[in-house]
N, C-alpha and C positions, 0 to 999 in steps of 0.2 A: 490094277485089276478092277473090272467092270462086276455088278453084280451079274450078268450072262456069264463071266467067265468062272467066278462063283456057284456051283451045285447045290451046295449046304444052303446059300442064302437064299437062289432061287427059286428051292424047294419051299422052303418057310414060304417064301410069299406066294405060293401058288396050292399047296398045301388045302385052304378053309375055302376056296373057290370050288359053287356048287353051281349049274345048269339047269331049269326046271322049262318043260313043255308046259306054254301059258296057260292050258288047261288046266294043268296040274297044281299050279300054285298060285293062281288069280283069288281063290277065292278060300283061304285056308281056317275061314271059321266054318265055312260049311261042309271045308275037307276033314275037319276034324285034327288039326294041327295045333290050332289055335281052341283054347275055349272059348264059348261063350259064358255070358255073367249069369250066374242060375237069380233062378228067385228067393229072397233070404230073407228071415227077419232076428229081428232081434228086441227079447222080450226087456217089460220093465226090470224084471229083477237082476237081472246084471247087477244095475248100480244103484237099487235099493235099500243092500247090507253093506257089513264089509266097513273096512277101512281104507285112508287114501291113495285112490290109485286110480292110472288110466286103464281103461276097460276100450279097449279094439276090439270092431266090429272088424272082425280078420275072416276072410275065404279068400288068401293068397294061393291056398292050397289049390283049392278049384280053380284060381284065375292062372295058376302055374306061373308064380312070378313071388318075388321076396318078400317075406314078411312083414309089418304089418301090411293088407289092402285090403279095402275096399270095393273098391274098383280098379281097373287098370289107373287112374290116374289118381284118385284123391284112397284118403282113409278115413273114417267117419268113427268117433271115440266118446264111447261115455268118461265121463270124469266127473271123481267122486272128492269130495275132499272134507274132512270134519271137520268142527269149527274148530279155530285157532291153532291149526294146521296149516302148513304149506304144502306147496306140489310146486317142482320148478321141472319143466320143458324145454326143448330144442330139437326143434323138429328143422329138418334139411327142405324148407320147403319155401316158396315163392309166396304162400298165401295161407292164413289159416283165421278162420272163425268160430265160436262158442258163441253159443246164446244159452244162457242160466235156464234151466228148467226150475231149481230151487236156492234160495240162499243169498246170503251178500260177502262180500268181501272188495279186492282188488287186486289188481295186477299190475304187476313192474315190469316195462319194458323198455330196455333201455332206459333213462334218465325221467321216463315219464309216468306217472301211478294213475292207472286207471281204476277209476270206480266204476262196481258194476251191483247188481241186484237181481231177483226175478223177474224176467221177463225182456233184461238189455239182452243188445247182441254186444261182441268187442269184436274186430276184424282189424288182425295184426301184419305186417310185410315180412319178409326174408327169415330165414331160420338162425335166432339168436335164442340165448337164454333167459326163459320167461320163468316168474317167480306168482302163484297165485297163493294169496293169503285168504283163508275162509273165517269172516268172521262169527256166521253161524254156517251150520252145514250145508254144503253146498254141491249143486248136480249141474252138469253142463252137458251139452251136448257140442263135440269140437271136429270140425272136420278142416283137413288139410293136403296138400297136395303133393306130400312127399313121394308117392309113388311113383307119380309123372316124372321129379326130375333123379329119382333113382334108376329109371327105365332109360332116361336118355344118358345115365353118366354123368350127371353135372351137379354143380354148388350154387346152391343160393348167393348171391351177395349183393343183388342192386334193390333198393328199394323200388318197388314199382308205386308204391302210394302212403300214405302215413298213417299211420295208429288210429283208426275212426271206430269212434261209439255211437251207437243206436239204439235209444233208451228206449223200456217198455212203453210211457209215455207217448212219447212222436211217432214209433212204430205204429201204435192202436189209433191212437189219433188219426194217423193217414189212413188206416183200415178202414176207419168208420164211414171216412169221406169216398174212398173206394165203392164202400155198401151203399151209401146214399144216392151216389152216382151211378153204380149197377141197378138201382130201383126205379129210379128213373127213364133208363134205357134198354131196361130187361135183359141185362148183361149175365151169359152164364155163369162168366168167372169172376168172384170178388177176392183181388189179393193184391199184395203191392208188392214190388222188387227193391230189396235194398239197392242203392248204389255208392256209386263215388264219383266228383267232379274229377279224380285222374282219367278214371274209364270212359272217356268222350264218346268212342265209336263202339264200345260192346253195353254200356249204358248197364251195367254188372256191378255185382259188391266189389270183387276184384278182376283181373284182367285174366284171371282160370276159372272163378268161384261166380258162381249164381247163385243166391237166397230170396226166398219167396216166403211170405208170411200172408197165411190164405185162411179164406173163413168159407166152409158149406154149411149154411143154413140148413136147418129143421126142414126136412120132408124136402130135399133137394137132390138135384140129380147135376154135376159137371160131365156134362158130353165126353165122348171119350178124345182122344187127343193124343199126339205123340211126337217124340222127337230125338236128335242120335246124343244127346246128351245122358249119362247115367242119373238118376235122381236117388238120392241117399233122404228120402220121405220120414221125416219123425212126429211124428202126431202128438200134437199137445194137451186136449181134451177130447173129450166124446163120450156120447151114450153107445148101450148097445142098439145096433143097429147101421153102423157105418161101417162103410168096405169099400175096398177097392176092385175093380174087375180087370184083368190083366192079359193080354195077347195077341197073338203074332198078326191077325187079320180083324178085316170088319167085311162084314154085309154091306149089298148094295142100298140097304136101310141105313148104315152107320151102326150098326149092332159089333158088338166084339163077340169073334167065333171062339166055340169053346173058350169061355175064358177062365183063369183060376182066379180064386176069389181070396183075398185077404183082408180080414177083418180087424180093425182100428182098435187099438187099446192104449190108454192116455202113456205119455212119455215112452213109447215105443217105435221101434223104429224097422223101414223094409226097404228093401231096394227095388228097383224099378228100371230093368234092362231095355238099353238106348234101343230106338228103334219099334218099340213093343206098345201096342195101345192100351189107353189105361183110361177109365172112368171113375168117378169118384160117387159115392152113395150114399145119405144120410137118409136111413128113413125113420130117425128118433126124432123124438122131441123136443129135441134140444140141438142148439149150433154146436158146430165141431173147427177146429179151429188148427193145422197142419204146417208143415214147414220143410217143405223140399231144396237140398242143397244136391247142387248139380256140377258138372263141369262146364259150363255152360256159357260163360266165361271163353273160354279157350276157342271152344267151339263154332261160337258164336262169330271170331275173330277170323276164324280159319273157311268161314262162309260155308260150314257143314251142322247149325246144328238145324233145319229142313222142318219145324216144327210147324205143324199140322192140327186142325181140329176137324171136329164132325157136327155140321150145322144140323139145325132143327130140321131142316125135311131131308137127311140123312148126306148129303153133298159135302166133300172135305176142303179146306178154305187154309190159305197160309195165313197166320195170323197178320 
């Protein structure tokens, strides 16, 4: 017997077969099927008391998809941990990095103890059980990309690249040399991109994850700018007076229309919906200094992530 001569089975398989008029379902974030990513922040105090534990920056809720997220693709996590305390992880995910806001200690992964401090990043592969020991107390900021492969159904298990640290050290170092080099060619953005010698053709920290460690100078203005990557923005100092400006269009000036405005405040963090223009603002007196994790990565690979700026006499330029 054929499955045609079968009813019971050919009902099953015919059953979740749905038909959509291409109008109808071409475009189901603006039909309202799908959501889009709201604007979010998320304040220091989270993971300024308290004892140890991971703290998810979660709006699964709004993005209508499983808990913990982010964004559709990554999760972005304070973590908190006291000294001579542990916290051990296992996150189902292709890629994940922390960069210490406060503390030192280390991390076991697999056979290898990484040492870390204020101000390193660690960028770890495949989702295995990670062990971080806080030798004094310690705050991270960890983002990963479990959401992506819980959406597609799948498991971790190939390493795409190995265990790399990015000490405060060589980061600011490179930063400086960025700044020097910006001063010279009246560059509006000073920032450097972590990477990895795996990532050949997305030139990325991982082959989904993008990290940017970015400095706005005192009484400066970064043009506005945009791209279909989500940015998970956590801000590491600042005076008052820095903000971000944020939305859907620009003027034929390179102005951002109606924008909403969110105001910086140290180890805090916002998201920044793909697609949506965004300018950065310091008018204190003092540099601020920023660190946007993105999917970008991914993006990048898939030849959609279309990033955009708005030059000085208002004309937009692919980078």
């Amino acid at each position: 017997m054929t499955t045609l001569d079968n009813p019971d089975v050919l009902n099953r398989l015919l059953e979740n077969g749905l038909y959509y008029e291409y109008t109808q379902a071409a475009d189901p974030i603006g039909s309202g099927f799908i959501s889009q990513i709201p604007y979010t922040e998320f304040g220091s105090e989270l993971h300024e008391t308290g004892g140890t534990r991971i703290i998810p920056l979660d709006i699964s809720e709004q993005l209508g998809c499983e808990k913990p997220a982010t964004s559709p693709a990554l999760c972005a996590n304070f973590v908190r941990i006291l000294a001579e305390e542990t916290l051990v992880t296992n996150f189902n995910a292709t890629s994940q990095i922390f960069y210490v806001m406060k503390g030192s200690g280390h991390t076991q992964f697999d056979d290898i103890d990484i040492p870390w401090k204020t101000g390193d990043f660690v960028v770890l592969p495949v989702g295995k059980e990670t062990r971080h020991f806080a030798a004094t107390d310690a705050t991270f900021y960890l983002v990963h990309d479990e959401p992506l492969l819980r959406y597609l159904g799948v498991k971790a298990t190939i390493q795409r690249f190995k265990p790399t640290l990015y000490t405060s050290e060589d980061s600011l170092r490179e930063l400086d040399k960025a700044r020097q080099e910006a001063n010279r060619v009246n560059r509006n953005r000073i920032s450097v991109l972590l990477a990895n010698k795996e990532m050949d053709q997305t030139l990325t920290v991982t082959h989904t994850l993008w990290a940017m460690l970015g400095i706005l100078p005192k009484n400066a203005v970064q043009l506005p700018h945009r791209h279909q990557s989500v940015a998970l923005d956590l801000i590491l100092d600042c005076d008052a007076g820095c903000y971000t400006l944020v939305g859907t269009q620009i003027s034929a000036q390179g102005k951002i229309i109606n924008p909403i405005r969110v105001d910086w405040k140290p180890y805090s963090a916002f998201i920044t919906p793909p697609g949506h223009w965004h300018a950065h603002y310091n008018e204190s007196a003092s540099d601020a200094h920023l660190l946007p994790m993105q999917d970008a990565g991914l993006q990048t690979y898939l030849r959609s992530l279309d990033i955009k700026f708005v030059l000085p006499n208002g004309e937009t330029s692919i980078l």
